[in-house]
RODO-2510 file (C-alpha; in nm, 4 decimals, decimal comma):
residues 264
     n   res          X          Y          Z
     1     x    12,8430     7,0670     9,0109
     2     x    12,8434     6,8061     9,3182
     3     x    13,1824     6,9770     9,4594
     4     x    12,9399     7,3002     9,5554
     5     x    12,8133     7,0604     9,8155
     6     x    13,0826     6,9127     9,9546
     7     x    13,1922     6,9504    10,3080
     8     x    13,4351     7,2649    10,3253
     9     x    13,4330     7,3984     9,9781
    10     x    13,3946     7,7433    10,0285
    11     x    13,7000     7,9360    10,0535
    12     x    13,5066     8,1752    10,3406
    13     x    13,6152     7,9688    10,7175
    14     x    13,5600     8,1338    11,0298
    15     x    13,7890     8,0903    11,3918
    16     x    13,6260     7,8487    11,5506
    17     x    13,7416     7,5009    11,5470
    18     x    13,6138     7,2481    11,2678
    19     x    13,4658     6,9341    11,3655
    20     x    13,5695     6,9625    11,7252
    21     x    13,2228     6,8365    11,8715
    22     x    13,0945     6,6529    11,5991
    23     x    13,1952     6,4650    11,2697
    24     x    12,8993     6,6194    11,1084
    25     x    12,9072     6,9259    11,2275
    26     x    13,1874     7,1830    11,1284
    27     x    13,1682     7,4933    11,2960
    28     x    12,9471     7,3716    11,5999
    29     x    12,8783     7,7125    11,7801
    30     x    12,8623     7,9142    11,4810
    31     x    12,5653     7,6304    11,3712
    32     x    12,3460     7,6465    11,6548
    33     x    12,3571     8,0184    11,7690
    34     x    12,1315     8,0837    11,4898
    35     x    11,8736     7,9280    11,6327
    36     x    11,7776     8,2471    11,8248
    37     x    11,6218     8,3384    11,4206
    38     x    11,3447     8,0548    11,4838
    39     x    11,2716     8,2299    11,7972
    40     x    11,2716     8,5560    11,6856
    41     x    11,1357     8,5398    11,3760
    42     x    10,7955     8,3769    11,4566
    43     x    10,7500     8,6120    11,7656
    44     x    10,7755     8,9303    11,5615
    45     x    10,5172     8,7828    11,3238
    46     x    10,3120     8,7417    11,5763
    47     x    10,3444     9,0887    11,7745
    48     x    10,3730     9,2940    11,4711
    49     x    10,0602     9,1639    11,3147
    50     x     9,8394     9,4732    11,3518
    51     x    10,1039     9,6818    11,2620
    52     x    10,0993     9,4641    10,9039
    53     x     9,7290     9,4017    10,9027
    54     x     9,7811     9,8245    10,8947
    55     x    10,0606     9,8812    10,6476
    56     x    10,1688     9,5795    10,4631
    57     x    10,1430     9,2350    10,5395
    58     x    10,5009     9,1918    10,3576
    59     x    10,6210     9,1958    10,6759
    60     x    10,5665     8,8700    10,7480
    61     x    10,7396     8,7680    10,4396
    62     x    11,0384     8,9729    10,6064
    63     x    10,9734     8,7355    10,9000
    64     x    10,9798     8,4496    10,6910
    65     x    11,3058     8,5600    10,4900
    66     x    11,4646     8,5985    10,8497
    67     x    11,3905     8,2575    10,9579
    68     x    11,5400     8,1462    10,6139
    69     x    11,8706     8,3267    10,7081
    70     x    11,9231     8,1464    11,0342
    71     x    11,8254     7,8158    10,8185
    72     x    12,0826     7,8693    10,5456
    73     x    12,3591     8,0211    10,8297
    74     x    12,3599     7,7044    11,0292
    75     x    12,3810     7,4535    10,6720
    76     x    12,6438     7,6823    10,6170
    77     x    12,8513     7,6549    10,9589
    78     x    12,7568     7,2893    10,9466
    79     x    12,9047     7,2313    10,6041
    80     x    13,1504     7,5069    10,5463
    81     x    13,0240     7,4411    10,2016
    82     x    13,0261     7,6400     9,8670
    83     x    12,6550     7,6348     9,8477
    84     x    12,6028     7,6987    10,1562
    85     x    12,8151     8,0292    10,1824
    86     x    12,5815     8,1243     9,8702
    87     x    12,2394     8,0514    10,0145
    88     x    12,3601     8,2332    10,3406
    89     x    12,4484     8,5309    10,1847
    90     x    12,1537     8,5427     9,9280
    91     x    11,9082     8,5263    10,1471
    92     x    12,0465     8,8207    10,3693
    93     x    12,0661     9,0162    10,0566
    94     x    11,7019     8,9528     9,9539
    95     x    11,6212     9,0304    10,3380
    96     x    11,7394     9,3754    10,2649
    97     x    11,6297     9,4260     9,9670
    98     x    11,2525     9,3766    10,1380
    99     x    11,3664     9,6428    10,3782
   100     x    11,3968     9,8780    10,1230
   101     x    11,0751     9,8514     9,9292
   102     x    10,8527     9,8832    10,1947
   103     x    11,0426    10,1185    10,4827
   104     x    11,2399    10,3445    10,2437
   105     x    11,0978    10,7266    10,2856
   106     x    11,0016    10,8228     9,9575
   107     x    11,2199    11,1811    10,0271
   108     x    11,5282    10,8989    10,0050
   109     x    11,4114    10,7508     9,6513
   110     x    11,6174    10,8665     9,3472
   111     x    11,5177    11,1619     9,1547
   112     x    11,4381    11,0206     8,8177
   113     x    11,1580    10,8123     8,9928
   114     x    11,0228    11,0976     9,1672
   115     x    10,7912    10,9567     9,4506
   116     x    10,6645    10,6504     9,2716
   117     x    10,6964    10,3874     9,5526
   118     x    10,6289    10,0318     9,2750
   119     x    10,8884    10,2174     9,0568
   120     x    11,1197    10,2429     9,3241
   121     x    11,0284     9,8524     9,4048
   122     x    11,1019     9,7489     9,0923
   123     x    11,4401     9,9230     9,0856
   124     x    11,4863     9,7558     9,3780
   125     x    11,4677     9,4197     9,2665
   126     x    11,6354     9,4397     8,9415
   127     x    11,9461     9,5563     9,1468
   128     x    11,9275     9,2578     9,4095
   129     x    11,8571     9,0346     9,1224
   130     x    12,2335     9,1426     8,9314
   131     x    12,3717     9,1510     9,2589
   132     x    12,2322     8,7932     9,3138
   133     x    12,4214     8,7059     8,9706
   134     x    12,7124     8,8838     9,1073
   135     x    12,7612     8,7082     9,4235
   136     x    12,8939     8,4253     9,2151
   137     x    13,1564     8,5954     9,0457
   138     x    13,3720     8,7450     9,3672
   139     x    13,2267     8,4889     9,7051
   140     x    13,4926     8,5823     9,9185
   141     x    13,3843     8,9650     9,8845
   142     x    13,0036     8,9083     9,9185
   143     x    13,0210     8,9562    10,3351
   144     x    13,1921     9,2475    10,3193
   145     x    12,9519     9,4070    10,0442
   146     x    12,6519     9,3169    10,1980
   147     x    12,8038     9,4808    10,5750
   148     x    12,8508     9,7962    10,2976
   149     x    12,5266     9,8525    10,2677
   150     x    12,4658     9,9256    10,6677
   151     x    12,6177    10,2078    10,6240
   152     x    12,3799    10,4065    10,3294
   153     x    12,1348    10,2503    10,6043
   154     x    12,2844    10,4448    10,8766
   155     x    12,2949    10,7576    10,6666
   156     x    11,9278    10,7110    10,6608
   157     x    11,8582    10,6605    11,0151
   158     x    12,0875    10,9388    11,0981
   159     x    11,9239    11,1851    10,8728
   160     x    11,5584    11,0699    11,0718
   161     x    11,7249    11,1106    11,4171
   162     x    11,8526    11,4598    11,3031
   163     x    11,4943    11,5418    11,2232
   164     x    11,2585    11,3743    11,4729
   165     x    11,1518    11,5035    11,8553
   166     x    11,0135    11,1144    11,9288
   167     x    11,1941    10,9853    12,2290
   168     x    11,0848    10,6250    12,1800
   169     x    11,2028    10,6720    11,8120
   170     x    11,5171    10,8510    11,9136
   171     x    11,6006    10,5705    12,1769
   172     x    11,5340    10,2914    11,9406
   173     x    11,7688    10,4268    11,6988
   174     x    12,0342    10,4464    11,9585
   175     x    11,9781    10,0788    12,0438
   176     x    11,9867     9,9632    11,7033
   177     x    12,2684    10,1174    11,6067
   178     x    12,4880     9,9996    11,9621
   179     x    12,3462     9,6668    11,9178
   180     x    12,4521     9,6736    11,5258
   181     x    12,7977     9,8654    11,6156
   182     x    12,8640     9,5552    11,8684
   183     x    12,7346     9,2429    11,6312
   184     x    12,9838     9,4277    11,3698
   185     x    13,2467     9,4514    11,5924
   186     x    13,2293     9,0459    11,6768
   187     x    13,2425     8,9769    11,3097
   188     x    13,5173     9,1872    11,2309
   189     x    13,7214     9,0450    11,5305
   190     x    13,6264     8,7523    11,4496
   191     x    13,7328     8,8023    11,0939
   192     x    14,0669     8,9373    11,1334
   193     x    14,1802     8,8858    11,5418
   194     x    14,1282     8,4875    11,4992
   195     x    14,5050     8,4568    11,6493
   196     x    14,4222     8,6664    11,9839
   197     x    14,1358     8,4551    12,0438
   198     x    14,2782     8,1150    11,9657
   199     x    14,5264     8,2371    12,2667
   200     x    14,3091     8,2697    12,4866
   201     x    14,0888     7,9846    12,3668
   202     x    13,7569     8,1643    12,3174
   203     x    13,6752     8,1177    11,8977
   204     x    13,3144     8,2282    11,9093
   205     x    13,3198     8,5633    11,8442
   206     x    13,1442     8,4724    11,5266
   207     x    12,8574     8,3008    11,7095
   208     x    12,7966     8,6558    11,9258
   209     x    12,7631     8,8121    11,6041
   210     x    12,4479     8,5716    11,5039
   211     x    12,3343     8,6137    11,8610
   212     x    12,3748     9,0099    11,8386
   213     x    12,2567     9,0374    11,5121
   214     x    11,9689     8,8410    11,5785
   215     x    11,8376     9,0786    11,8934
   216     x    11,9050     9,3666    11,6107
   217     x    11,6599     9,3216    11,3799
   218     x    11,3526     9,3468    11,5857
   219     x    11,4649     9,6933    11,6723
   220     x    11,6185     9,7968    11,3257
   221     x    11,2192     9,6667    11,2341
   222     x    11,0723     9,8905    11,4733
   223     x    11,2877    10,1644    11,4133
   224     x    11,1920    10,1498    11,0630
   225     x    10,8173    10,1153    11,1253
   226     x    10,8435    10,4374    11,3421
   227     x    11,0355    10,5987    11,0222
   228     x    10,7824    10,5098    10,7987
   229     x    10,5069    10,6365    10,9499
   230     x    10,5823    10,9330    10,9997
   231     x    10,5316    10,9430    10,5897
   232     x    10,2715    10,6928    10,5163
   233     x    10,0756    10,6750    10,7660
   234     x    10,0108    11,0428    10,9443
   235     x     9,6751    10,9445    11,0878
   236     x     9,7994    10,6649    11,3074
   237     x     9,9835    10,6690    11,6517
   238     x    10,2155    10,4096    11,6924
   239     x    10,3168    10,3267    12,0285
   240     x    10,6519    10,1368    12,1075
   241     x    10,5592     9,8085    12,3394
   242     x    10,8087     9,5589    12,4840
   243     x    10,7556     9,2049    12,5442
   244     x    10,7070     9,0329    12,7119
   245     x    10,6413     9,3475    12,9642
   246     x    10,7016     9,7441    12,9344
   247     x    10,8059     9,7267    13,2716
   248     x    11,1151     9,4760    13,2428
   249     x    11,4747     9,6412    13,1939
   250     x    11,5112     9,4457    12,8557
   251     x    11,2753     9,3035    12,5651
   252     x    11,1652     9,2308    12,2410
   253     x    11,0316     9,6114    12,1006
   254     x    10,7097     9,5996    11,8840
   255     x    10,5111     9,8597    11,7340
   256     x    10,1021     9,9329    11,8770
   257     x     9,9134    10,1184    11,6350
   258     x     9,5490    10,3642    11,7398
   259     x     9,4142    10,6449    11,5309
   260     x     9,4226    10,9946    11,6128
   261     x     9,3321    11,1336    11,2843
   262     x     9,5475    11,4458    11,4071
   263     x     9,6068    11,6852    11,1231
   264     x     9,9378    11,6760    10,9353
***
């Protein structure tokens, strides 16, 4: 149906302006804050590679699917369109969805599949692919369900921080979840305060969130690849890094891996 790609035909619109800067693009900030993902995305590929060439090289299709989010996100905020709004949110979902089949601890799966990791993958994708079929029926709701799922994803990470001793994993943890608990906190305001920050003519609280969520998932990654190997991979030492230097107050967290065939 051509009207799926028409300028402005989802019902989802966010605070800032349309077509103040440009008569092709809508939302103009909201379009090209995403570009941090092409920046992002290619450097964690790159600095987690022994980590995959260790555990999975899926991981790079994680990469990939991350890069595709900031792609569909700014045709999105460009547009405003249907099909855009769709292809944004899809693509986050499917981003998850990775998450899950390879990082889940298998203590987390559900009973009936006992500790059967491709079982649990298939479950997995069945679910995202309903969902997927879903997301046509409801759009307006498909934001808010996928923001849902942070919190069984918080559950989880609380449950590991409960349990671990590891300061870098402990302190990753804390920085994913401030950095997620801020990015959150831009979208909602953005969502729902749009009249306080028309007053005081600053509508890009949206445009933090890409740039917040953005710096997230490198350390939500790392955090996970801590998580899971404390299950799958007992033999290995992984040691947090920072780039571009350990020494520098902020950076971009990565995972280095060395055996120590220590005893479980």
């Amino acid at each position: 149906m051509p009207s799926i790609f028409a300028y402005q035909s989802s019902e989802v619109d966010w605070c800032e302006s349309n077509f103040q800067h440009s008569e092709l693009v809508a939302e103009f900030y909201n379009t090209f804050s995403n570009v941090t993902f092409f920046i992002f995305g290619p450097l964690m590929m790159f600095l987690m590679h022994p980590y995959a060439q260790k555990r999975s090289r899926s991981i790079y299709a994680l990469c990939v699917l991350f890069m595709i989010i900031g792609l569909f996100s700014m045709y999105f905020h460009m547009t405003l369109s249907f099909l855009g709004q769709l292809l944004d949110e899809i693509s986050i979902l499917w981003l998850l969805a990775g998450g899950y089949s390879i990082w889940m601890p298998r203590c987390y799966f559900p009973t009936f599949l006992g500790e059967n990791r491709p079982q649990f993958i298939c479950l997995i994708v069945i679910a995202t692919m309903v969902s997927t079929f879903l997301s046509f029926l409801r759009p307006t709701v498909n934001a808010y369900a996928l923001n849902s799922i942070a919190l069984h994803i918080l559950y989880i990470v609380f449950q590991e921080y409960k349990k671990t001793s590891n300061k870098e994993l402990r302190h990753l943890i804390e920085v994913s979840v401030v950095l997620w608990a801020f990015a959150l906190t831009s979208w909602i305001t953005d969502r729902f305060l749009c009249s306080f920050w028309q007053q005081i003519n600053f509508t890009y609280m949206h445009s933090v969130w890409h740039l917040l969520i953005s710096i997230t998932f490198p350390y939500g990654m790392v955090t996970m690849a801590l998580v899971d190997a404390r299950y799958e991979m007992p033999n290995q030492t992984l040691k947090v890094r920072y780039w571009p230097r350990d020494t520098w107050p902020v950076g971009l967290p990565y995972v280095e891996i060395s055996g120590d065939h220590k005893n479980c």
